[in-house]
C-alpha positions in Angstrom: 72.6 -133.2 37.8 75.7 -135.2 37.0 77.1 -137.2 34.2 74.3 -140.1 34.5 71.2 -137.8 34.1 67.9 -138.8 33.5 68.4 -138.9 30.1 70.8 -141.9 30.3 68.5 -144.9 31.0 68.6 -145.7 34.5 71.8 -144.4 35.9 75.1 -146.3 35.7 74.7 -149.9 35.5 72.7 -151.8 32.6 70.2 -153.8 34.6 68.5 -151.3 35.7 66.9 -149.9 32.7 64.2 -146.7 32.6 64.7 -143.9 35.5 62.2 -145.0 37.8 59.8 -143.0 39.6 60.7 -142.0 42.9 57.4 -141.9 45.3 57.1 -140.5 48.5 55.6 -136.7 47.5 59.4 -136.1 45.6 61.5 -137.6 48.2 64.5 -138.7 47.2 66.8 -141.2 49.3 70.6 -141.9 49.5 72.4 -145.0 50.3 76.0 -145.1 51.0 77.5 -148.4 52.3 80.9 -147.5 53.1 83.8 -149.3 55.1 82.9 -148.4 58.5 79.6 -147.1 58.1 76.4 -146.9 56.6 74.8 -143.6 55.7 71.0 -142.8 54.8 69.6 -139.3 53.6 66.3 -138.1 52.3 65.7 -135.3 50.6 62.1 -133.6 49.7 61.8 -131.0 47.1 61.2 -127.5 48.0 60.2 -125.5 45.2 63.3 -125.7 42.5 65.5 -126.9 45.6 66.2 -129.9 47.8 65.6 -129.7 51.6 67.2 -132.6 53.9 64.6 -134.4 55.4 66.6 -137.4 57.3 70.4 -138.0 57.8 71.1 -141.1 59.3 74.3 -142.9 60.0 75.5 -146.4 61.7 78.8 -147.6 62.6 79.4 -150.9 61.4 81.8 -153.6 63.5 85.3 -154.1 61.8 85.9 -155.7 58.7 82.5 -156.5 57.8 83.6 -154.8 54.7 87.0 -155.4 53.7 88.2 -153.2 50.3 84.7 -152.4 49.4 83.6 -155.7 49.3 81.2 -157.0 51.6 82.4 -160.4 53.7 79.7 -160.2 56.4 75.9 -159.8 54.7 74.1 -160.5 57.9 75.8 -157.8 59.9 75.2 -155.5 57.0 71.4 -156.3 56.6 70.7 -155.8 60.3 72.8 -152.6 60.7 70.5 -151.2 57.9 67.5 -152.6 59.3 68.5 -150.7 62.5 69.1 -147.6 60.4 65.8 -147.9 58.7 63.8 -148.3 61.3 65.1 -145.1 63.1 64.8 -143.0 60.0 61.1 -144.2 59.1 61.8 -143.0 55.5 58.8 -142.1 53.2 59.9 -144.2 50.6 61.5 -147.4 50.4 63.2 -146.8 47.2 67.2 -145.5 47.1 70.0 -144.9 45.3 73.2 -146.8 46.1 76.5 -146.6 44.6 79.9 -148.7 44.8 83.3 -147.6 44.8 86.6 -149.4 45.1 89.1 -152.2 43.1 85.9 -153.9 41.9 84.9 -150.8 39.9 86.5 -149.6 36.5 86.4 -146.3 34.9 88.0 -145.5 31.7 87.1 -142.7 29.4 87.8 -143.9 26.1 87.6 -141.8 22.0 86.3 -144.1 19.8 86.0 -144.2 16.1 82.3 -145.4 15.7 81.3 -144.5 11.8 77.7 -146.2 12.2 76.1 -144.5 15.6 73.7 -148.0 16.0 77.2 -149.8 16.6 78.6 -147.7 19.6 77.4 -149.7 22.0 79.2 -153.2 20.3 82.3 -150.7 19.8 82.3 -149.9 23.6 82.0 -153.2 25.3 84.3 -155.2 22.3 86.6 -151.8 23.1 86.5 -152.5 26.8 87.8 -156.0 27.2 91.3 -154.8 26.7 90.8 -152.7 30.3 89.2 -154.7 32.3 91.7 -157.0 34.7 88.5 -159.1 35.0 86.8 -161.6 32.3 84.3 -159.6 30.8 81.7 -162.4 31.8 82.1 -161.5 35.0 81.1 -157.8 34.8 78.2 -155.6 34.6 78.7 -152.4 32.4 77.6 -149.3 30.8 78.8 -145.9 29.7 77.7 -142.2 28.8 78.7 -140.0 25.8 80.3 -137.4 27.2 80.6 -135.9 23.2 80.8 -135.9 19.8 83.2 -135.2 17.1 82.5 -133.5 13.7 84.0 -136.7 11.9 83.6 -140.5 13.4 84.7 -139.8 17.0 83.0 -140.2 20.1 84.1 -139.6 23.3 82.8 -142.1 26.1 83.1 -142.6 29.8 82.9 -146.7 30.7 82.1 -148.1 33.9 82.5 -151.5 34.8 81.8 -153.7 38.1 82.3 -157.0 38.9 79.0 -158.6 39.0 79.1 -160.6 42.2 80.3 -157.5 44.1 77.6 -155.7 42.4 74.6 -158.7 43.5 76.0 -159.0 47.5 75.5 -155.3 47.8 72.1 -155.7 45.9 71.0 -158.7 48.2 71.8 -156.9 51.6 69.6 -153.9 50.5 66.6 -155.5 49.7 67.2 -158.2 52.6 66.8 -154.3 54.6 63.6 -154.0 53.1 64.7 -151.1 50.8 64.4 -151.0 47.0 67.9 -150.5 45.1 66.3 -148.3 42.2 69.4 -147.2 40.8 73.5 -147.9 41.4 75.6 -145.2 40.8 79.4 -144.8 41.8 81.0 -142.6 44.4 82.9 -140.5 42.4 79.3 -139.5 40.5 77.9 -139.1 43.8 80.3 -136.1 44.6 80.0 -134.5 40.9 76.1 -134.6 41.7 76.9 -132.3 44.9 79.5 -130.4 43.8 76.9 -129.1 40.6 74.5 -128.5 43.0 76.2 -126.4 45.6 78.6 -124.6 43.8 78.5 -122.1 40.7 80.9 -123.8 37.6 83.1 -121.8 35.8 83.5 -123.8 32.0 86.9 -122.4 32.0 88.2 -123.9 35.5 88.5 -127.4 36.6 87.7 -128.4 40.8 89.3 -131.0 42.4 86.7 -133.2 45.2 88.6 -134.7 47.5 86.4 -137.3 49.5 88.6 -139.0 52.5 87.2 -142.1 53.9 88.1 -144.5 56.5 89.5 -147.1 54.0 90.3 -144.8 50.9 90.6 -141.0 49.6 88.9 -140.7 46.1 89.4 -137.8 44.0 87.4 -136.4 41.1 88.7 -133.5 38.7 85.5 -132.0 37.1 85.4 -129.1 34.4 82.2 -128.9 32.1 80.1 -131.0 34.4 82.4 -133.6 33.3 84.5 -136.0 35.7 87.9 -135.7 33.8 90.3 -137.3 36.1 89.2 -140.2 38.5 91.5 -141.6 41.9 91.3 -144.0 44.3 93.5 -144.3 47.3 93.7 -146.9 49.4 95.5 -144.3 52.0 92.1 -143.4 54.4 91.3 -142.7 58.0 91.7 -145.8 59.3 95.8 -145.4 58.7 95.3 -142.6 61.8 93.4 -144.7 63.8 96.1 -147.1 63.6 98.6 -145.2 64.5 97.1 -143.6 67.7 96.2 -147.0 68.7 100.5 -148.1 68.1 101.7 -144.8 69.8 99.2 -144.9 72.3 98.5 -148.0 73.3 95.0 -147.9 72.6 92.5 -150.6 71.2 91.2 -149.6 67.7 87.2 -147.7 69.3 89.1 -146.2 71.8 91.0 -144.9 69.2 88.8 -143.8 66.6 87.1 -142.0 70.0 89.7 -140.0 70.6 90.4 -139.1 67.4 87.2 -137.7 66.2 85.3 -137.0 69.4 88.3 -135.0 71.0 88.6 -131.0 70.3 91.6 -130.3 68.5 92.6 -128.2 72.1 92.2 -131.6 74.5 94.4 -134.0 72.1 97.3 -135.1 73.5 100.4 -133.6 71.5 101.3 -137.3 69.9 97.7 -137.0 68.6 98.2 -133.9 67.4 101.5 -134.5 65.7 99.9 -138.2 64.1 97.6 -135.8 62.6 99.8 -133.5 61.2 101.7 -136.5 60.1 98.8 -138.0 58.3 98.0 -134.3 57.2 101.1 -134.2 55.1 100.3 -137.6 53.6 97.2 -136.7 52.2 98.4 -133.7 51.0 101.1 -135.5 48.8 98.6 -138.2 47.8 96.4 -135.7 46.5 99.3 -133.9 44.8 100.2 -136.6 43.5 97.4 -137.4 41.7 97.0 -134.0 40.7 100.4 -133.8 39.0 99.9 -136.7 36.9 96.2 -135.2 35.9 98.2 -132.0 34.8 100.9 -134.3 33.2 97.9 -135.9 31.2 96.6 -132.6 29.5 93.0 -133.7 29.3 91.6 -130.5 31.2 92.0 -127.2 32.5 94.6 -126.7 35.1 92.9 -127.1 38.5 91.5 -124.0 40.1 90.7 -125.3 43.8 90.2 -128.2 45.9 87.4 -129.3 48.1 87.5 -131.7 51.1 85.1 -134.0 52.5 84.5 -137.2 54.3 85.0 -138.1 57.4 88.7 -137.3 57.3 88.1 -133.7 56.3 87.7 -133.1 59.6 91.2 -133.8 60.9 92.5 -130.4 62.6 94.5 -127.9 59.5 94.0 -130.4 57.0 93.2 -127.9 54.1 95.8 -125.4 55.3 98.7 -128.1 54.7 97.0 -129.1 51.4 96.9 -125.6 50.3 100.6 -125.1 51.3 101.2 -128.7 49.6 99.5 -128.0 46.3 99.9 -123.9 46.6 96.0 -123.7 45.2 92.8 -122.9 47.6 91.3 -125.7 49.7 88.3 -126.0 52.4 86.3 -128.2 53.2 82.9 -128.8 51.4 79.7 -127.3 52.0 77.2 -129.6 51.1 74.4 -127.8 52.3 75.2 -124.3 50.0 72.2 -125.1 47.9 70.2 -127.7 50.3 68.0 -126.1 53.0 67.2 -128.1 56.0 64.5 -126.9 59.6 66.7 -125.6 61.9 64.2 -126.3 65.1 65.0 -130.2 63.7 68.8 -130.1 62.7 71.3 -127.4 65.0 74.1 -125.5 63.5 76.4 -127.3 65.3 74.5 -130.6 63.9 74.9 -129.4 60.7 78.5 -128.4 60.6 79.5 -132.5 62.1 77.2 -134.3 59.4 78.5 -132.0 56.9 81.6 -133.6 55.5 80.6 -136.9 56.0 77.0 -136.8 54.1 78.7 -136.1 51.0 78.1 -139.3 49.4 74.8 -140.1 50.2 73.7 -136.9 49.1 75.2 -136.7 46.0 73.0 -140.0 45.3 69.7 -138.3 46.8 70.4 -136.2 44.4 71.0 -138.7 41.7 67.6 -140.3 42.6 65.9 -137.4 42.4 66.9 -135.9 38.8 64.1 -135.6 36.6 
């Protein structure tokens, strides 16, 4: 169910030590707390399978969170109140993640000839990458594997430990019960296992474009072996319908995602092609420099979610960009849901940008 299993105490950051039991009758909950909006999903267990109980989702004001780091707790705290109160979740207890500048990930081969010292040999190792004072950070890592002679293959993750407490304060200020922290990238490799059919020779790109950032994670093996994070996000589009239009920034953002693709005025249309193309090179960017790097299989396809995923021909100019196979994610491949509660047409809006929070419902409920 993703790199942090069960088997590795307690998900990804130290403090929380020992997998603990997720109540409810196997619910499982989701917490994302992203740049402009906080998302909640519960999932309940039907037979071998998930089934989505609860999607929730609430817009927050601007810059209450500026580069994934929270500057306004109280407008945080009530927006998830609200959001809580709507859902009336079975459980209180979730699984969050972070993302951003304030989060490290390195993979790293170690030569560790005692096994009892790896953990000393990973955090003395990790010093050297952190552009923080190690005082100031929380970490922990997984094997990913093991050599025939001394080598071990780790992936670290670090966060910086006030970043890490603000996000932990606002959530149990909510009344919820942060129960494990993963990280975004995780979150996707958790959904992407669980909705699509790997192939050990072939590696998948997961493109996830949010409002403040486009994060992409190359996995082959159930492994994540390429990590990126944009700053380039949504946001940039909103910002330049609002310049070419003459628009303030919600009346914006309305027009861009509530408009069909038919009704948008043909600046809106070209912006979008604009920002389209952008992507496209971002993400072949980073690709190019993952194939430079020779750490994986060449990359077979790419999937697309978040919020921007939804901008008009975005995966036809990435596949023309990158010349490999794009769509946008299915989330719900695997994950069943009532139809009487959720619509088709429900289904297909919440789709892209649930990614995240399912992937850590998911996450909370490996066994």
């Amino acid at each position: 169910m993703g790199l942090f299993s069960s088997s590795n105490a307690g998900g990804i950051l130290s403090q929380f030590q020992g997998l603990l039991s997720f109540g409810g009758g196997g619910s499982a909950v989701g917490l994302s707390i992203g740049t402009s909006s906080i998302k909640l999903v519960e999932l309940k267990k039907a037979g071998k399978n998930w089934k989505l109980i609860h999607f929730g989702i609430v817009q927050l004001p601007d810059e209450v969170i500026v580069n994934r780091e929270i500057v306004n707790q109280i407008a945080v705290v009530e927006s998830l109140k609200t959001l809580v109160a709507q859902l009336k979740l079975s459980t209180k207890n979730v699984c969050t993640s972070l993302s951003g500048t304030s989060v490290i990930i390195k993979r790293m081969s170690l030569e560790v000839p005692n096994p009892r010292e790896l953990q000393d040999q990973v955090f003395w190792e990790a010093e050297q990458y952190l552009p923080f004072d190690v005082s100031e950070v929380v970490m922990d890592y997984q094997v990913l594997s093991k050599g025939k002679d001394t080598k071990t293959d780790v992936l670290l993750v670090a966060v910086k430990r006030t970043v890490l407490d603000t996000y932990m304060a606002c959530i149990e200020d909510a009344g919820l019960v942060p129960k494990i922290v993963d990280v975004d990238f995780f979150a996707l490799q958790n959904l992407f296992e669980v909705n699509y059919p790997a192939n050990p020779s072939e590696a998948v790109a997961v493109v996830d474009i949010g409002a403040s950032s486009t994060k992409i994670i190359v996995i082959q093996q159930d492994i994540p072996v390429f990590t990126k994070d944009s700053a380039l996000g949504g946001r940039n589009l909103t910002l330049e319908i609002q310049k070419n239009l003459n628009l303030s920034f919600s009346d914006a953002e309305i027009l861009k995602t509530n408009s069909p693709p038919t009704e948008l005025p043909q600046e809106v249309s070209d912006l979008m092609r604009v920002m389209s193309e952008n992507l496209a090179t971002e993400i072949k960017r980073a690709l190019d420099f993952y194939a430079a790097s020779s750490v994986g299989a060449p990359v077979s396809y790419v999937l697309l979610t978040g919020g921007g995923a939804k901008i008009p021909g975005l995966s036809q100019v990435v596949e023309e960009t990158l010349r490999l196979p794009a769509q946008v994610m299915n989330p719900f491949n695997s994950i069943s849901y009532d139809p009487s509660v959720f619509t088709q047409d429900y289904m297909a809006a919440i789709g892209p940008i649930a990614a995240v929070p399912i992937g850590l419902a998911l996450r909370a409920g490996a066994k």
